[in-house]
C-alpha positions as CSV (number, residue, x, y, z in Angstrom):
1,X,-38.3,13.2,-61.7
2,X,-40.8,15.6,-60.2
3,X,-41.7,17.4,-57.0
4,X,-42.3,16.9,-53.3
5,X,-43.8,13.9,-54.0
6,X,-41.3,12.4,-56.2
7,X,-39.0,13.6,-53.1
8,X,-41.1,11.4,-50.5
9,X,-40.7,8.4,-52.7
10,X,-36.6,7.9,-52.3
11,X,-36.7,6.0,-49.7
12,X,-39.4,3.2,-51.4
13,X,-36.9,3.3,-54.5
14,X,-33.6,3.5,-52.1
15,X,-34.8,-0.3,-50.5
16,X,-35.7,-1.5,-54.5
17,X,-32.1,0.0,-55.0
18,X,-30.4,-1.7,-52.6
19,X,-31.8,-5.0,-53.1
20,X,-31.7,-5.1,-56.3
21,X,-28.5,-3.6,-57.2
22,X,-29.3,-0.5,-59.2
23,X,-28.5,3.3,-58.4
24,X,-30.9,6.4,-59.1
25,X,-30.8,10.0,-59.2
26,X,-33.6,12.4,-57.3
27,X,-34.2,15.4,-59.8
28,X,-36.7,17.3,-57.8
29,X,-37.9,20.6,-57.7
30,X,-41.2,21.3,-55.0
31,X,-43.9,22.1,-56.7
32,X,-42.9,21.6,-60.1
33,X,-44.9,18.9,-62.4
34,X,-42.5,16.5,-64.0
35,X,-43.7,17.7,-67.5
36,X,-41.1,18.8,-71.0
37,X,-44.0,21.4,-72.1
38,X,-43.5,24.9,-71.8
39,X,-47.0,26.1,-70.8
40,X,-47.0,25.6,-67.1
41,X,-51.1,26.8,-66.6
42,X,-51.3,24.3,-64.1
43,X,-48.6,25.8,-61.9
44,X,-49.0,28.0,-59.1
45,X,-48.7,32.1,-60.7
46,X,-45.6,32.5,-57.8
47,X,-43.8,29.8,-59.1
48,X,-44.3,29.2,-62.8
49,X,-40.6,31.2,-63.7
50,X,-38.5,28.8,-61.0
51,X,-40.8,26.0,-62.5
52,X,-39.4,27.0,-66.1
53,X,-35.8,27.5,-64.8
54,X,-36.4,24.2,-63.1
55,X,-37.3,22.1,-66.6
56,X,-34.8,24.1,-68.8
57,X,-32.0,22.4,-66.4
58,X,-34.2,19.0,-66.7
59,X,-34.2,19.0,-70.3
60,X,-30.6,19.3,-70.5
61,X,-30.2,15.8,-68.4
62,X,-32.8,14.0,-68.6
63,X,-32.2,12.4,-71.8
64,X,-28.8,10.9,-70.4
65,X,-31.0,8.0,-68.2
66,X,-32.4,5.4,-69.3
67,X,-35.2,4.8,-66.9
68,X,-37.7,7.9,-65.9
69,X,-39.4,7.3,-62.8
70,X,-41.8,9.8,-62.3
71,X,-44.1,11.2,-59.1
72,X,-46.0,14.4,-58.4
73,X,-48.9,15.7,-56.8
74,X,-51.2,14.8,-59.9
75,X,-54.4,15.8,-58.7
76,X,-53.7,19.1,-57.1
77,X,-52.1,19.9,-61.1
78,X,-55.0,18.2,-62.7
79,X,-57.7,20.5,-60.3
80,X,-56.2,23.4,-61.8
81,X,-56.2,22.8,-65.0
82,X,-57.4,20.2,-67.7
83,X,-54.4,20.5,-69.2
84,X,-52.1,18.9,-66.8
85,X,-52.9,15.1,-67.9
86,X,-52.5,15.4,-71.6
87,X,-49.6,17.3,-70.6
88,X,-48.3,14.4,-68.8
89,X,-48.9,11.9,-71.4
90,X,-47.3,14.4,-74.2
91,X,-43.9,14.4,-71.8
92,X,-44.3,10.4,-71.5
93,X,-44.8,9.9,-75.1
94,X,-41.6,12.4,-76.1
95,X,-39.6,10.3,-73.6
96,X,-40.6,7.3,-74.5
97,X,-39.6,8.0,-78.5
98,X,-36.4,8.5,-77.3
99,X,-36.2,4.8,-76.2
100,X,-36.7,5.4,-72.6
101,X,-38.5,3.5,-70.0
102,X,-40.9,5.4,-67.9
103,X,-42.0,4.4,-64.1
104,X,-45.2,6.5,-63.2
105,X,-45.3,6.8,-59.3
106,X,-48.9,7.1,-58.1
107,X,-50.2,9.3,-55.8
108,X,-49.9,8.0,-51.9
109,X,-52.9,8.0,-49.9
110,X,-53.8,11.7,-48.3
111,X,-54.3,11.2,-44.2
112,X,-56.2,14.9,-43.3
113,X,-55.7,15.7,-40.2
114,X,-52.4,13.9,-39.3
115,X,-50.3,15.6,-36.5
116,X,-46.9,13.4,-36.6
117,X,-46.0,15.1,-33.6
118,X,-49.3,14.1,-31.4
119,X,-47.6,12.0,-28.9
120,X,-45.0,14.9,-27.8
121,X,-47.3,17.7,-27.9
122,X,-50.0,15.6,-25.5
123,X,-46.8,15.6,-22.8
124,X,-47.2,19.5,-22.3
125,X,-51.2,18.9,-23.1
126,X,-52.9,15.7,-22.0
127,X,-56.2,16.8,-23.0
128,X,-54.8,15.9,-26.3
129,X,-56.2,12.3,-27.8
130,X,-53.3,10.6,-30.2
131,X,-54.7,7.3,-31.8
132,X,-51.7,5.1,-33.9
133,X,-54.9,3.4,-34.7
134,X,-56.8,5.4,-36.7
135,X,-57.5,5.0,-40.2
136,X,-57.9,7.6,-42.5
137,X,-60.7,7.3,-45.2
138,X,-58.9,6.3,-48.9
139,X,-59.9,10.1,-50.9
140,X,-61.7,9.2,-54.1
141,X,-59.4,11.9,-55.6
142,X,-56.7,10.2,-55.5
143,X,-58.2,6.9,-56.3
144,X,-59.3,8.3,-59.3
145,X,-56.2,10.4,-60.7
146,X,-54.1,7.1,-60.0
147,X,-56.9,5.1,-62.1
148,X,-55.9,7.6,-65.1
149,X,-52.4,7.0,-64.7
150,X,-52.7,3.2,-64.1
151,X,-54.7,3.0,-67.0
152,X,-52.8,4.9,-69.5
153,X,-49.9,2.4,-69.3
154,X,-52.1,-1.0,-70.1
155,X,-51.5,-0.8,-73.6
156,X,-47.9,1.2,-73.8
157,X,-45.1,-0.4,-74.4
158,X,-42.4,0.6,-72.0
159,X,-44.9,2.3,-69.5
160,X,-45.2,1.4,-66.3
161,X,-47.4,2.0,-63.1
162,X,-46.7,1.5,-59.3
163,X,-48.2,2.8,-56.4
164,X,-48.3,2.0,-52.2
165,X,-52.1,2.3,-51.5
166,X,-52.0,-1.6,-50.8
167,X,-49.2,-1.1,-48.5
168,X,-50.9,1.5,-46.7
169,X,-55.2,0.8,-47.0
170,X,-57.3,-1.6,-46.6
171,X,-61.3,-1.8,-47.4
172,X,-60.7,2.3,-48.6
173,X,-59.2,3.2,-45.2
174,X,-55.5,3.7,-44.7
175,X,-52.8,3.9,-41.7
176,X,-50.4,6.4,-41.1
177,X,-48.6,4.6,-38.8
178,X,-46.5,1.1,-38.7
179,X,-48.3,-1.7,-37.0
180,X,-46.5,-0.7,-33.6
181,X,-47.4,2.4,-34.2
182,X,-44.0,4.3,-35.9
183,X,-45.5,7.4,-38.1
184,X,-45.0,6.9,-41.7
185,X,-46.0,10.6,-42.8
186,X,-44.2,14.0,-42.4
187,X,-47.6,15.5,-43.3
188,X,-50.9,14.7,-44.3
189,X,-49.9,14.1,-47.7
190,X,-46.2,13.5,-47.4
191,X,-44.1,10.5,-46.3
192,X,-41.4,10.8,-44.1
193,X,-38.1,9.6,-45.1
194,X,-37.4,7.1,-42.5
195,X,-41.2,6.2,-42.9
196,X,-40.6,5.5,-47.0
197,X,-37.6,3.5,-46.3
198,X,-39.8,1.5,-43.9
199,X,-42.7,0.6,-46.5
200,X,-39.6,-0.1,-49.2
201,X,-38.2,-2.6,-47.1
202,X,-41.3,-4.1,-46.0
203,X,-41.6,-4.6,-49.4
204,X,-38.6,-6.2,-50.7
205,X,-39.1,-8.4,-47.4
206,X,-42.5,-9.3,-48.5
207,X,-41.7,-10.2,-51.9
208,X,-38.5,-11.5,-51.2
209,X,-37.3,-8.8,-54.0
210,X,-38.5,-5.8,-55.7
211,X,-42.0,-5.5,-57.4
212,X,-41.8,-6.5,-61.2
213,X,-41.9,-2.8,-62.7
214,X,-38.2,-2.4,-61.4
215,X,-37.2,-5.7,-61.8
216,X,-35.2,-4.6,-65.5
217,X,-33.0,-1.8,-63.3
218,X,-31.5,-4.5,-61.4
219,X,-27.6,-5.3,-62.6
């Protein structure tokens, strides 16, 4: 449940799937926060009435699962408005009555000025540098938004938090790129699918499983 970045997440939860037996629906709408409120200050002006289209259909579902897992672009929402967090945490807390669990997805590690397509634009241009190496510096944006959302389920019961920034940084700098040098991102601040099926996998093969906050979905 969310937006593009709830989107860029399926193929992290498609590996936990898959090794652990469980199935999952992707109820996504770009741009659109993963909240039940009606006031939607925190939305871009142009897209605030496909935004409420978008939750009136959510509403109507989203009570059938038993497991939420939500993602979203949480610091863009909360720059906009001081809103968007309590508004978050007023959506969990209504879902959460209702007896369901609740996943939060934290946000993936931004990588400005990322150009997945480097390597075949420097065959019509070879002035053009592309380094698999770099590493991108972690934003304290994100570090800090996920520390709010990481936080806030310590002491809920059914609440859970996960998040890829271990996968993907080290020392506060982060890859966008496998270690042979496969891009993971579509965008600076989006995965690609094949690269989130990648990190799941790597995952479950690390672990030999899936991490402990999906652990319950499995059948």
């Amino acid at each position: 449940m969310g937006d593009s970045n709830a989107a860029h997440y399926i193929g992290i939860i498609g590996a936990f799937s898959k090794n652990a037996n469980f199935t999952f629906k992707n109820l996504e709408h770009s741009s659109c926060p993963p909240v039940l409120v009606e006031s939607l200050e925190f939305v871009e002006i142009k897209r605030i009435d496909k935004c409420r289209k978008s939750l009136k259909k959510i509403k109507n579902i989203i009570y059938n699962y038993d497991v939420i897992i939500m993602a979203s672009a949480w610091a863009e929402y909360n720059a906009r408005s001081n809103r968007f967090i309590p508004s978050i945490f007023e959506t969990i807390e209504t879902l959460r009555k209702n007896g369901k669990v609740i996943i939060i997805l934290g946000t993936v590690p931004y990588v400005k000025g990322y150009d997945r397509v480097c390597k075949e634009k420097s065959i019509g241009i070879p002035s053009i540098i592309c380094d698999g190496n770099k590493k991108y510096k972690l934003d304290e944006e994100i570090v800090a938004i996920n520390k709010i959302l990481k936080d806030y389920t310590l002491d809920k019961e059914n609440v859970r938090y996960f998040d890829i920034v271990e996968n993907l940084c080290s020392n506060g700098y982060c890859s966008a790129y496998t270690n042979t040098g496969t891009p993971l991102y579509r965008d600076s601040s989006h995965l690609s699918l094949a690269g989130s099926w990648m990190i799941g996998e790597e995952i479950t093969k690390n672990i030999s499983g899936v991490p402990h906050q999906f652990e319950q979905l499995s059948r």
